[in-house]
Biopython code that builds the backbone (N, CA, C, O; Angstrom):
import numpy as np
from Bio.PDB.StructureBuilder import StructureBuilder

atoms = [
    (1, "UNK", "N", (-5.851, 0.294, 24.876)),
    (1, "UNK", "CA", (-5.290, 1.105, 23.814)),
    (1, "UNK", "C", (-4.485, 2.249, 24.437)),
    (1, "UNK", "O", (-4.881, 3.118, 25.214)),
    (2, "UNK", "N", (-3.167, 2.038, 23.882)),
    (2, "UNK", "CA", (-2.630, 3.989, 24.431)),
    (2, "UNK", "C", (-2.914, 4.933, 24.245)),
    (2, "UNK", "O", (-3.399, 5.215, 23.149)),
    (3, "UNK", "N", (-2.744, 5.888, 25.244)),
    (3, "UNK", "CA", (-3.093, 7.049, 24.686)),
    (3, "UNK", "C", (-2.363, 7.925, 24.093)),
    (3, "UNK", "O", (-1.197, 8.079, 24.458)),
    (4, "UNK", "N", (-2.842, 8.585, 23.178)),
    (4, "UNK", "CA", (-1.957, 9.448, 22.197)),
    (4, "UNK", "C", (-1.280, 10.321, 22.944)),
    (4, "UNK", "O", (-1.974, 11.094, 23.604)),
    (5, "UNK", "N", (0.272, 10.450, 23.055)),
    (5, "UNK", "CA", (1.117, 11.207, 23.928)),
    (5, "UNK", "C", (1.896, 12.241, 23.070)),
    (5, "UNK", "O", (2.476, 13.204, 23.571)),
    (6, "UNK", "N", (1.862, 11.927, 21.513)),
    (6, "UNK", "CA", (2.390, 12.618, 20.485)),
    (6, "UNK", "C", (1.499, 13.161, 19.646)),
    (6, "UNK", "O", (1.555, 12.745, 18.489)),
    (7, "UNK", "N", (0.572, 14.091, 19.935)),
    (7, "UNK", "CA", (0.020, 14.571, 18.493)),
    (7, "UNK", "C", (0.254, 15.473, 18.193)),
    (7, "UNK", "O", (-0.732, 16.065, 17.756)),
    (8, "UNK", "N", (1.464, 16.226, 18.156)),
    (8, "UNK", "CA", (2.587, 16.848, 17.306)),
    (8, "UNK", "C", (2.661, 16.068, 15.911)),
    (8, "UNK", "O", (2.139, 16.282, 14.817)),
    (9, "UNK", "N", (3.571, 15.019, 16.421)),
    (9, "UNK", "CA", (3.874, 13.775, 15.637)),
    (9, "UNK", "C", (2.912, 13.572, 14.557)),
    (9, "UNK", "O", (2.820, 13.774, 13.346)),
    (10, "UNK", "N", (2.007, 12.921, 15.848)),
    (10, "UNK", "CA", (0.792, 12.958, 14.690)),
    (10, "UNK", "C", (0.178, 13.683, 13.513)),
    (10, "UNK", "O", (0.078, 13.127, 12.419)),
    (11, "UNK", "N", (-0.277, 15.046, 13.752)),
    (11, "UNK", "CA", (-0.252, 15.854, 12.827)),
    (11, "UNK", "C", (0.389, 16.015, 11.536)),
    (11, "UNK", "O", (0.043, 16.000, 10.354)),
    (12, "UNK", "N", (1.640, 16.201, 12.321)),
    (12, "UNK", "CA", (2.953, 15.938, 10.743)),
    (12, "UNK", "C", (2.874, 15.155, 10.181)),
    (12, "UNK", "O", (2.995, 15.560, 9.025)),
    (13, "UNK", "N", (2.715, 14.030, 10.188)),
    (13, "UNK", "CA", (2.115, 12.819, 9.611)),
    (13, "UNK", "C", (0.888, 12.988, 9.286)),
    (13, "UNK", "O", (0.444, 12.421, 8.287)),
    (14, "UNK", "N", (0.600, 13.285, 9.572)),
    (14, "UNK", "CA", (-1.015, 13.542, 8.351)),
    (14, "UNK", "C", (-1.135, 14.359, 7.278)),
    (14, "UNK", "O", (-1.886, 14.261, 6.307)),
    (15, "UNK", "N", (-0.022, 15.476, 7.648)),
    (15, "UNK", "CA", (-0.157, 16.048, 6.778)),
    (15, "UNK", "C", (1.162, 15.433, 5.499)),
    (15, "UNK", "O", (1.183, 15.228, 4.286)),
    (16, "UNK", "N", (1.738, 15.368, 6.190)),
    (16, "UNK", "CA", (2.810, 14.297, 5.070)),
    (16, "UNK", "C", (2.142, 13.467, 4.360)),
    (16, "UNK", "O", (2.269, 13.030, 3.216)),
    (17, "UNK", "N", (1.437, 13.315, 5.167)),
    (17, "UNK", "CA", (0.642, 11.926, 3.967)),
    (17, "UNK", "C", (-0.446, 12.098, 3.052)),
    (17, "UNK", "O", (-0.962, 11.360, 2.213)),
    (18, "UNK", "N", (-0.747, 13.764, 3.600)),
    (18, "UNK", "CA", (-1.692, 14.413, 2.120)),
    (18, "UNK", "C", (-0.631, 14.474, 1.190)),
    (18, "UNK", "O", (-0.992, 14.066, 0.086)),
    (19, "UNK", "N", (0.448, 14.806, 1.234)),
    (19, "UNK", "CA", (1.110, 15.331, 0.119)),
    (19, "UNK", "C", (1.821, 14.227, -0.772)),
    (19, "UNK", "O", (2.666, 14.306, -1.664)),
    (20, "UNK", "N", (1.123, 13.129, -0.160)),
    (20, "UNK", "CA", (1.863, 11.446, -1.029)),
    (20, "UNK", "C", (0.528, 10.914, -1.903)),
    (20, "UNK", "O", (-0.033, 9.819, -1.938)),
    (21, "UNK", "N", (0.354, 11.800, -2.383)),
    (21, "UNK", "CA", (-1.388, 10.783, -3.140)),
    (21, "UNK", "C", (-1.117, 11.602, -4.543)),
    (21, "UNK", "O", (-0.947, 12.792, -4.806)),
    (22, "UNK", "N", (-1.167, 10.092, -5.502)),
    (22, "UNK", "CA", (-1.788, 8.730, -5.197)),
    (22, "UNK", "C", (-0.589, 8.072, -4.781)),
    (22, "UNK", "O", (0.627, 8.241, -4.879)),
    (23, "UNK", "N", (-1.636, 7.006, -4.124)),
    (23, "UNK", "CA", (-0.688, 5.813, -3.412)),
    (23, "UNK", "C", (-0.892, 4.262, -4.110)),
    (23, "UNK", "O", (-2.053, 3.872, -4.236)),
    (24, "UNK", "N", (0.324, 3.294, -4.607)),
    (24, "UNK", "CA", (0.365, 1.815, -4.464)),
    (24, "UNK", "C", (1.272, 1.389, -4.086)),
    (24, "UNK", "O", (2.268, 2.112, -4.063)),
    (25, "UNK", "N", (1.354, 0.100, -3.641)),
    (25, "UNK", "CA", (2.514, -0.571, -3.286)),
    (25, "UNK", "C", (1.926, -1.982, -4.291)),
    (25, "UNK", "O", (0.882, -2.624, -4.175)),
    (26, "UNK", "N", (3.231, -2.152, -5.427)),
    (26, "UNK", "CA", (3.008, -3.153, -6.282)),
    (26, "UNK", "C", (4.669, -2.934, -6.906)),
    (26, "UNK", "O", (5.670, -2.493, -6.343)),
    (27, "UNK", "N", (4.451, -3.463, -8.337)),
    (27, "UNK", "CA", (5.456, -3.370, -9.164)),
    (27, "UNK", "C", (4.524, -2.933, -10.217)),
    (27, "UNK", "O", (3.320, -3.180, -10.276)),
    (28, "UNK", "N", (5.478, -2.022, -11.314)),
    (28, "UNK", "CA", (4.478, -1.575, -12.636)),
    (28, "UNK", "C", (5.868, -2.018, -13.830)),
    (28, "UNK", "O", (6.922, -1.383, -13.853)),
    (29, "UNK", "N", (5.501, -3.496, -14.968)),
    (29, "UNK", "CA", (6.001, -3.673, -15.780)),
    (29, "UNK", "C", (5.504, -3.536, -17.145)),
    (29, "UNK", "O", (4.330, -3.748, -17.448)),
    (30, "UNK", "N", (6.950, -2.969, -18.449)),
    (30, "UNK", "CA", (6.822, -2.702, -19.404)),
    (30, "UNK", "C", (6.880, -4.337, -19.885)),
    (30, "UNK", "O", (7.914, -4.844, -19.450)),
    (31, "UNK", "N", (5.980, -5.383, -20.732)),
    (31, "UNK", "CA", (5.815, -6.114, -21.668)),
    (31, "UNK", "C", (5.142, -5.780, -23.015)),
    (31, "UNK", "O", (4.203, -5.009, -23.210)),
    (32, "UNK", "N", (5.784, -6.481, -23.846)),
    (32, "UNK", "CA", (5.983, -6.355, -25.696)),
    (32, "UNK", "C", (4.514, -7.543, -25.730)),
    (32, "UNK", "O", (4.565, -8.585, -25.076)),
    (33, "UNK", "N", (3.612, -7.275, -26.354)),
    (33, "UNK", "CA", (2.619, -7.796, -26.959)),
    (33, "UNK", "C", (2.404, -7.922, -28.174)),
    (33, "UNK", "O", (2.648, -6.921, -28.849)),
    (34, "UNK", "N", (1.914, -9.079, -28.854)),
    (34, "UNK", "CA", (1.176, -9.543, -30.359)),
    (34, "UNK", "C", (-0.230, -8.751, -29.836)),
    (34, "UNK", "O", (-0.816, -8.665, -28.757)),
    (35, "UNK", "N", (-0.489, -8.106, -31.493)),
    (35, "UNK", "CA", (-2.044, -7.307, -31.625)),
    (35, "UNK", "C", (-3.010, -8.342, -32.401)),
    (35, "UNK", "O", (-2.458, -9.240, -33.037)),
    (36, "UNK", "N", (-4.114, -8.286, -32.389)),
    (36, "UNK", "CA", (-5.135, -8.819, -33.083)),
    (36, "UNK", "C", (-5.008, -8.586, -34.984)),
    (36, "UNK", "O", (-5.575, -9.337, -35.777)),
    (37, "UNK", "N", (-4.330, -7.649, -35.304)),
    (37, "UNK", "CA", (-4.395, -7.337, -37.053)),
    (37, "UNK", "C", (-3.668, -8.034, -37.406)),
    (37, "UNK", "O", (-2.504, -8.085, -37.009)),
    (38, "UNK", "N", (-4.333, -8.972, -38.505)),
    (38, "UNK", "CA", (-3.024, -9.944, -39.262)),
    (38, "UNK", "C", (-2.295, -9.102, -39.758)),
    (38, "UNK", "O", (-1.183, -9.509, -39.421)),
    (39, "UNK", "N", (-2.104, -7.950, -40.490)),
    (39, "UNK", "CA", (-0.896, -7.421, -41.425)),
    (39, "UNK", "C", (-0.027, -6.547, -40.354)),
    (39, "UNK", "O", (0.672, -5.553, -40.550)),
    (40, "UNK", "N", (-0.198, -6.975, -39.637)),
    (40, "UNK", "CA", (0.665, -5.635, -38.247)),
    (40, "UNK", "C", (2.033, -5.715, -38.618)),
    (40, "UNK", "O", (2.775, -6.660, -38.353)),
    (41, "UNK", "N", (2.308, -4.779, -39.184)),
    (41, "UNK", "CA", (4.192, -4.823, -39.398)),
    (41, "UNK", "C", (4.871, -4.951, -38.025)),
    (41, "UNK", "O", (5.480, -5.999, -37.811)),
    (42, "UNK", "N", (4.829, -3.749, -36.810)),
    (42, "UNK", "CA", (5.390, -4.133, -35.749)),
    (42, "UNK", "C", (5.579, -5.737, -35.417)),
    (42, "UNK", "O", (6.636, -6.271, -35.079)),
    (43, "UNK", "N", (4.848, -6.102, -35.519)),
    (43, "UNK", "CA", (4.316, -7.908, -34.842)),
    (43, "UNK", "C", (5.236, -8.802, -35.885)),
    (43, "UNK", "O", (6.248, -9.284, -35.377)),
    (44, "UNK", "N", (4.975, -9.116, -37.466)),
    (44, "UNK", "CA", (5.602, -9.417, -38.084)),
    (44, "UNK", "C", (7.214, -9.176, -37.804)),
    (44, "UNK", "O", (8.063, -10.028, -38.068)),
    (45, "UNK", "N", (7.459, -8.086, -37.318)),
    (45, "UNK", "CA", (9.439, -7.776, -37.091)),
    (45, "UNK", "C", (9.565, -8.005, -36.500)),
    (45, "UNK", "O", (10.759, -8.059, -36.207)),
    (46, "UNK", "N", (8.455, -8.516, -35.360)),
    (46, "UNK", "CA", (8.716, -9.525, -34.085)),
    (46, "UNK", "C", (9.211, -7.807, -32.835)),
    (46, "UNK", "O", (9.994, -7.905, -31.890)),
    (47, "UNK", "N", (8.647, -6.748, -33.153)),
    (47, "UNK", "CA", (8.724, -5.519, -32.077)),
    (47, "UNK", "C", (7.296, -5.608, -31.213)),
    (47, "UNK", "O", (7.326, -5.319, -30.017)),
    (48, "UNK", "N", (5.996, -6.031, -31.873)),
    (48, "UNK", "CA", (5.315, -6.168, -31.221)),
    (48, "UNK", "C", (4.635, -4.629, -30.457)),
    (48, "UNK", "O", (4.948, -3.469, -30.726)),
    (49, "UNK", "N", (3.978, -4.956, -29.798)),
    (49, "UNK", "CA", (3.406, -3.387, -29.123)),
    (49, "UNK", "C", (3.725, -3.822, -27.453)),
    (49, "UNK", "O", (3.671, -4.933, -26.927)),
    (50, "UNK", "N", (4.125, -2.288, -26.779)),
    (50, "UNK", "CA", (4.009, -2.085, -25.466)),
    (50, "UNK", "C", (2.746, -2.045, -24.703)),
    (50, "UNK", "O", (1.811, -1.424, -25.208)),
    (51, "UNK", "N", (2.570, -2.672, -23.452)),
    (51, "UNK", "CA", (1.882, -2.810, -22.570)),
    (51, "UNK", "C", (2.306, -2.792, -21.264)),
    (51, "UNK", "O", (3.445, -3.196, -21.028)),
    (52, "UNK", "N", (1.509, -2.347, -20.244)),
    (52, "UNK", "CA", (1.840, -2.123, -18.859)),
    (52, "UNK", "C", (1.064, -3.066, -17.795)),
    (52, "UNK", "O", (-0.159, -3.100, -17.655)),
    (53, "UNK", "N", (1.979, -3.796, -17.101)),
    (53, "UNK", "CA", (1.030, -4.671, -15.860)),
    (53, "UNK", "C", (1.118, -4.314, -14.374)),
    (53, "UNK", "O", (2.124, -4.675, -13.764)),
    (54, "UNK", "N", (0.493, -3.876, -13.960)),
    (54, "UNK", "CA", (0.924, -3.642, -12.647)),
    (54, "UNK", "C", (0.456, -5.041, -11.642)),
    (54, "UNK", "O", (-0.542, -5.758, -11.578)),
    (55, "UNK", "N", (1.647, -4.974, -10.997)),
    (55, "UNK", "CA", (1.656, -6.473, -10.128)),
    (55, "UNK", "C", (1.710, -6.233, -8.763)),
    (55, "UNK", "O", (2.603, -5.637, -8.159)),
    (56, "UNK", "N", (0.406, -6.877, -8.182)),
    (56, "UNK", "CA", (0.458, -6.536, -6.675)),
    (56, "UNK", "C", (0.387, -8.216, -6.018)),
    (56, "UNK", "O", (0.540, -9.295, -6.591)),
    (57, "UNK", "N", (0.003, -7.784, -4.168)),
    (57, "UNK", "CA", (-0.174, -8.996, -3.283)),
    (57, "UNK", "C", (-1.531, -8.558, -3.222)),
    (57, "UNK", "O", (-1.652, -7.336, -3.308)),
    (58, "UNK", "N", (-2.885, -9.401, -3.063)),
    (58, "UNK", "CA", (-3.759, -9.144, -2.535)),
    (58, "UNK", "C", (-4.387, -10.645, -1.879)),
    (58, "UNK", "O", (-4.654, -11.668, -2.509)),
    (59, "UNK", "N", (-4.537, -10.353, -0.177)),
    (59, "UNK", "CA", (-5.305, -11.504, 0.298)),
    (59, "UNK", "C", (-4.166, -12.927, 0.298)),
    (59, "UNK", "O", (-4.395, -14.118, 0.505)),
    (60, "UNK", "N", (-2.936, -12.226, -0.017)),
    (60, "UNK", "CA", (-2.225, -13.608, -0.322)),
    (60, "UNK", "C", (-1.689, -13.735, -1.403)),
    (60, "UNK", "O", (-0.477, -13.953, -1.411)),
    (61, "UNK", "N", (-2.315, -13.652, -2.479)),
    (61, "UNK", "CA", (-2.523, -14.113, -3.927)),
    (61, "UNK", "C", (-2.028, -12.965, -5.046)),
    (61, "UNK", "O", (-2.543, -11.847, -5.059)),
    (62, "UNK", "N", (-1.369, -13.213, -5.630)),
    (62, "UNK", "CA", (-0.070, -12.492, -6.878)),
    (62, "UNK", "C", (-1.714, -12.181, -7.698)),
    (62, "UNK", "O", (-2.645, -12.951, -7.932)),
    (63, "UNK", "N", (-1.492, -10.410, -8.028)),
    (63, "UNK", "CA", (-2.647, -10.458, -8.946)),
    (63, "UNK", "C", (-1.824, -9.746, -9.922)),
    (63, "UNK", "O", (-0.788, -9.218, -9.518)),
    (64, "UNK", "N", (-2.233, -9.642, -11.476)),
    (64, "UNK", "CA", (-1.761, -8.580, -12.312)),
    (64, "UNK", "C", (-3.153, -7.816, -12.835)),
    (64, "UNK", "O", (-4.194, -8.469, -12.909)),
    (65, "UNK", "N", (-3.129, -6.790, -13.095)),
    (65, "UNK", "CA", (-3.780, -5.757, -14.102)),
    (65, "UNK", "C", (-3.225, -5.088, -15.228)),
    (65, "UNK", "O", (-2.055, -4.731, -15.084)),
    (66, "UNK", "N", (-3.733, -4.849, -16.235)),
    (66, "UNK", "CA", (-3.571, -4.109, -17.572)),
    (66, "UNK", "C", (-3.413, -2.830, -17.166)),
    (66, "UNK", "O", (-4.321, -2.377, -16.469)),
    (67, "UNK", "N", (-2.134, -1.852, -17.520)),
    (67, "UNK", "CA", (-2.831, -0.864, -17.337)),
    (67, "UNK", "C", (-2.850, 0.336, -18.458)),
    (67, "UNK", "O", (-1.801, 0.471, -19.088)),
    (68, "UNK", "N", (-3.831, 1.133, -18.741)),
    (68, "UNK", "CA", (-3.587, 2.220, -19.938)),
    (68, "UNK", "C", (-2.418, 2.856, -19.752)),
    (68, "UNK", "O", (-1.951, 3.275, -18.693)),
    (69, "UNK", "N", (-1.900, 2.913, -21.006)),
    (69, "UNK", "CA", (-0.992, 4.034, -21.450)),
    (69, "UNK", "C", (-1.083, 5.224, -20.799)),
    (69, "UNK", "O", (-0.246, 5.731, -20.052)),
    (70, "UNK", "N", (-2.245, 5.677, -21.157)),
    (70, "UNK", "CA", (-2.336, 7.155, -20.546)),
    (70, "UNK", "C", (-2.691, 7.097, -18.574)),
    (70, "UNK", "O", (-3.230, 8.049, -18.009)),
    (71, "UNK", "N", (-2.331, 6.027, -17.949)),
    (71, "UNK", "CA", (-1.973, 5.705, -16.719)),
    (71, "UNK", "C", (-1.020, 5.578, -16.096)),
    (71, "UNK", "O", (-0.872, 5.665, -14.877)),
    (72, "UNK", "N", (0.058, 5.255, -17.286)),
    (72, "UNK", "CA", (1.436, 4.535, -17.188)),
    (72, "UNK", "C", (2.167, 6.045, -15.947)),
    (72, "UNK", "O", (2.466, 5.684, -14.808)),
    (73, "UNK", "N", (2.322, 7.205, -16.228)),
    (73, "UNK", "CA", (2.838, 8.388, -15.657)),
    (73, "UNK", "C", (2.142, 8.273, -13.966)),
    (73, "UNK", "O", (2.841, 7.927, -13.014)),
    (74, "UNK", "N", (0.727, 8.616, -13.843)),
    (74, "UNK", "CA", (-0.090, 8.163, -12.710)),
    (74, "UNK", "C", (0.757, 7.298, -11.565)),
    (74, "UNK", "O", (1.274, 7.556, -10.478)),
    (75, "UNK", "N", (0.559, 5.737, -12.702)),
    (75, "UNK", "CA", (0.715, 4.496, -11.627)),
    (75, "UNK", "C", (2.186, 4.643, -11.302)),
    (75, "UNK", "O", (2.386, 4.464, -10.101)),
    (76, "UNK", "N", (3.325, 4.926, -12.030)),
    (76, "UNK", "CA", (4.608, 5.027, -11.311)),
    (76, "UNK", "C", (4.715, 6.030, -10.238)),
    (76, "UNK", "O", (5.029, 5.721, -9.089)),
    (77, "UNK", "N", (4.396, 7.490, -10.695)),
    (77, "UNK", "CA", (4.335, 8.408, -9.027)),
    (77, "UNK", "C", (3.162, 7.574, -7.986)),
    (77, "UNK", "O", (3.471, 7.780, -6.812)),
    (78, "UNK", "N", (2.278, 6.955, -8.074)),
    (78, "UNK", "CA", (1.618, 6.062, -6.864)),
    (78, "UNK", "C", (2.642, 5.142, -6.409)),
    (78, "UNK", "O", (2.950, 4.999, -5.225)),
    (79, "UNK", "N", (3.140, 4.546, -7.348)),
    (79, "UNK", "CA", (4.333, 3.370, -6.461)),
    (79, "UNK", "C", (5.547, 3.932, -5.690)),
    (79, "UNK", "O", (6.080, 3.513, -4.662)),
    (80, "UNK", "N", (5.847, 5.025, -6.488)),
    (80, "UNK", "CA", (6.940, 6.117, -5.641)),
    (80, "UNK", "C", (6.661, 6.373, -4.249)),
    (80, "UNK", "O", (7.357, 6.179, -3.252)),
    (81, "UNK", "N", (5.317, 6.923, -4.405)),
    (81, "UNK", "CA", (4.740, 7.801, -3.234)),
    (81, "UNK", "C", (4.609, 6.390, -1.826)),
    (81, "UNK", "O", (4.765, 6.633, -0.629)),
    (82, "UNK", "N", (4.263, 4.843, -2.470)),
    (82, "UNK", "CA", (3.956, 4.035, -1.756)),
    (82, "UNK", "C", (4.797, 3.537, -1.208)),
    (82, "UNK", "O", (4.587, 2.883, -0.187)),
    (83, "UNK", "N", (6.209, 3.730, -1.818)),
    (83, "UNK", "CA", (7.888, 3.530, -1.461)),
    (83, "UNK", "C", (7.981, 4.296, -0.414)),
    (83, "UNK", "O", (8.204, 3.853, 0.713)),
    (84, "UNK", "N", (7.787, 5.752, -0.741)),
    (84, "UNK", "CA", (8.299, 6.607, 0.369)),
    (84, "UNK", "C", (7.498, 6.483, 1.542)),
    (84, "UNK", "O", (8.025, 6.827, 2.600)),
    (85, "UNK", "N", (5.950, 5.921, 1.567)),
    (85, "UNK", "CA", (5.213, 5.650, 2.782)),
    (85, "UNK", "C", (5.565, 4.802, 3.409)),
    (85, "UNK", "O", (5.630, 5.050, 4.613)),
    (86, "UNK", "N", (5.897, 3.644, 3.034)),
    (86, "UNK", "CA", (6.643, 2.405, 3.719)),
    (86, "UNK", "C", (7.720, 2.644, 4.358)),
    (86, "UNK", "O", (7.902, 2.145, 5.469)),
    (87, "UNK", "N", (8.801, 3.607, 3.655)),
    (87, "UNK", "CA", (10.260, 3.971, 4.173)),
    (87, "UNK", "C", (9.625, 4.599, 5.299)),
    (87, "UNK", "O", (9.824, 4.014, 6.364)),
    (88, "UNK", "N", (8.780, 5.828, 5.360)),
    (88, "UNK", "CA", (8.440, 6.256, 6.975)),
    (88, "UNK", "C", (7.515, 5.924, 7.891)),
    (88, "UNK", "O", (7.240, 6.547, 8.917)),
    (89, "UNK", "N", (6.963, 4.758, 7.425)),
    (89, "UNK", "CA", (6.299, 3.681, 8.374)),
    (89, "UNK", "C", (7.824, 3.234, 9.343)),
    (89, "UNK", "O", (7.904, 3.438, 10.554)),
    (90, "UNK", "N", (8.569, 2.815, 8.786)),
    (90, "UNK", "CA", (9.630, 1.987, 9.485)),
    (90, "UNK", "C", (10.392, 3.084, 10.089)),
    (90, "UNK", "O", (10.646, 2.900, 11.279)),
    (91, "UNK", "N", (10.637, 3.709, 9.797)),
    (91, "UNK", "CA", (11.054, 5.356, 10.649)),
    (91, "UNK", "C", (10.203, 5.370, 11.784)),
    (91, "UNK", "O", (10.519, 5.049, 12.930)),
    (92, "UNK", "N", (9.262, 5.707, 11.439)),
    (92, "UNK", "CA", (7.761, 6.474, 12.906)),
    (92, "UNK", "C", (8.076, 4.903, 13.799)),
    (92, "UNK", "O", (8.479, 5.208, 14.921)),
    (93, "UNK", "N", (8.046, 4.203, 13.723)),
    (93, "UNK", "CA", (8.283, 2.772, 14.384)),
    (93, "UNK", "C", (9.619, 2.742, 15.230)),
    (93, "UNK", "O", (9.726, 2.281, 16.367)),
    (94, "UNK", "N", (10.752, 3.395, 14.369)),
    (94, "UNK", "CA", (12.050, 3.212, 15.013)),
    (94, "UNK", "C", (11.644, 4.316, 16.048)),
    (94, "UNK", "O", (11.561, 3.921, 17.211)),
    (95, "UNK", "N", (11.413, 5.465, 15.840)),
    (95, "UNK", "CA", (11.275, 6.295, 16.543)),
    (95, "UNK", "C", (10.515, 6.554, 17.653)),
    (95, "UNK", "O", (10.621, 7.453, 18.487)),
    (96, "UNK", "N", (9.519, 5.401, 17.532)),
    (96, "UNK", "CA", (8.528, 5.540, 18.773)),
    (96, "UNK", "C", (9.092, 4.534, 19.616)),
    (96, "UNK", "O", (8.397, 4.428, 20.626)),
    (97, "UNK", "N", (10.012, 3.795, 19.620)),
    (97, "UNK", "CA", (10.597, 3.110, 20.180)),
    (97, "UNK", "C", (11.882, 4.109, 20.813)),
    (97, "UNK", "O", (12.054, 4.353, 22.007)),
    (98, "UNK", "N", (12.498, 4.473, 19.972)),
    (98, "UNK", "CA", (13.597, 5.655, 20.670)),
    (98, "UNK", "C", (12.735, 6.779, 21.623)),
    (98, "UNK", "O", (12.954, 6.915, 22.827)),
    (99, "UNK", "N", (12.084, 7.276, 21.138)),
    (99, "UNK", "CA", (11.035, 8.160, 22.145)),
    (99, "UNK", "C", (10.736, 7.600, 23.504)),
    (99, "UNK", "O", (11.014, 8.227, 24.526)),
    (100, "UNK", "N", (10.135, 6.350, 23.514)),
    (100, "UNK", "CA", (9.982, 5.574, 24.612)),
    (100, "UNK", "C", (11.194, 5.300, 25.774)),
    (100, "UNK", "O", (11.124, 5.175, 26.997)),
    (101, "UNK", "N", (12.136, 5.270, 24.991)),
    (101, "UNK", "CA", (13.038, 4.286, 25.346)),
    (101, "UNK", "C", (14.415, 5.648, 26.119)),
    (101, "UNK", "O", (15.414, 5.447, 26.810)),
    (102, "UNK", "N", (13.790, 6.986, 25.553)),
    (102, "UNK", "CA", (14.404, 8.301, 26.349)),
    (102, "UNK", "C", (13.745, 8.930, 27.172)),
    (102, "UNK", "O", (14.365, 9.753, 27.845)),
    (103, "UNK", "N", (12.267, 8.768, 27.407)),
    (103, "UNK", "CA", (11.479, 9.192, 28.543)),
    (103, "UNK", "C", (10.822, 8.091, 29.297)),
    (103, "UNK", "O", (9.816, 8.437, 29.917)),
    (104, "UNK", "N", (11.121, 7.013, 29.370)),
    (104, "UNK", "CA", (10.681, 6.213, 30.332)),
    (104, "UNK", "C", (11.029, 6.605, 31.814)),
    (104, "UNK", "O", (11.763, 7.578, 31.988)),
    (105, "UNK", "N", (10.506, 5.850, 32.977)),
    (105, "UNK", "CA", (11.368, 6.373, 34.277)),
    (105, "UNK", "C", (11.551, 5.133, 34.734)),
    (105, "UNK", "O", (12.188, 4.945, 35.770)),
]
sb = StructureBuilder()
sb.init_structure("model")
sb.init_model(0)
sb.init_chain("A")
sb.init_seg("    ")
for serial, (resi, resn, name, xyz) in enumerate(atoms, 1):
    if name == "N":
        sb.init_residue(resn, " ", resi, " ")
    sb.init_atom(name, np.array(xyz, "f"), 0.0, 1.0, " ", f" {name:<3s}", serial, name[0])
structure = sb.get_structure()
């Protein structure tokens, strides 16, 4: 294992990454649903009611979940925050390679 030669680096990154929570990496979609009440006017005009799925990878395998309304605000800043973690995963990577690659001898 190497040894840690950057924990500058490191640090900043930790603390960057308090300030990204909550975290997902998925997709979060708006779908139109039929309700259980036979007289539902929405449903009848064919508007139907809103619902939220959030769609991830897990183990391989495409999963979806339901998610509450009053989640809907939540789960999009988690997918944001999980965007911007990924974007500086691939950064810290380029960079530890450029780092390397200017102090080698």
């Amino acid at each position: 294992m190497a040894k840690n030669t950057h924990p500058r680096q490191q640090q900043e990154f930790l603390d960057e990454l308090a300030g990204l929570w909550p975290l997902a990496k998925g997709s979060l979609t708006e779908v139109r649903k039929p309700c259980i009440r036979p007289n539902c006017q929405a449903c009848k005009e064919g508007r139907k009611h809103p619902a939220f799925l959030f769609t991830f990878t897990l183990e391989g395998k495409r999963r979806c979940r339901y998610v509450a309304l009053a989640l809907v605000e939540t789960m999009r800043k988690a997918l944001d925050n999980g965007r911007r973690l990924e974007k500086r995963l691939f950064e810290l990577g380029d960079e530890l390679i450029e780092d390397h690659r200017k102090n080698r001898t």
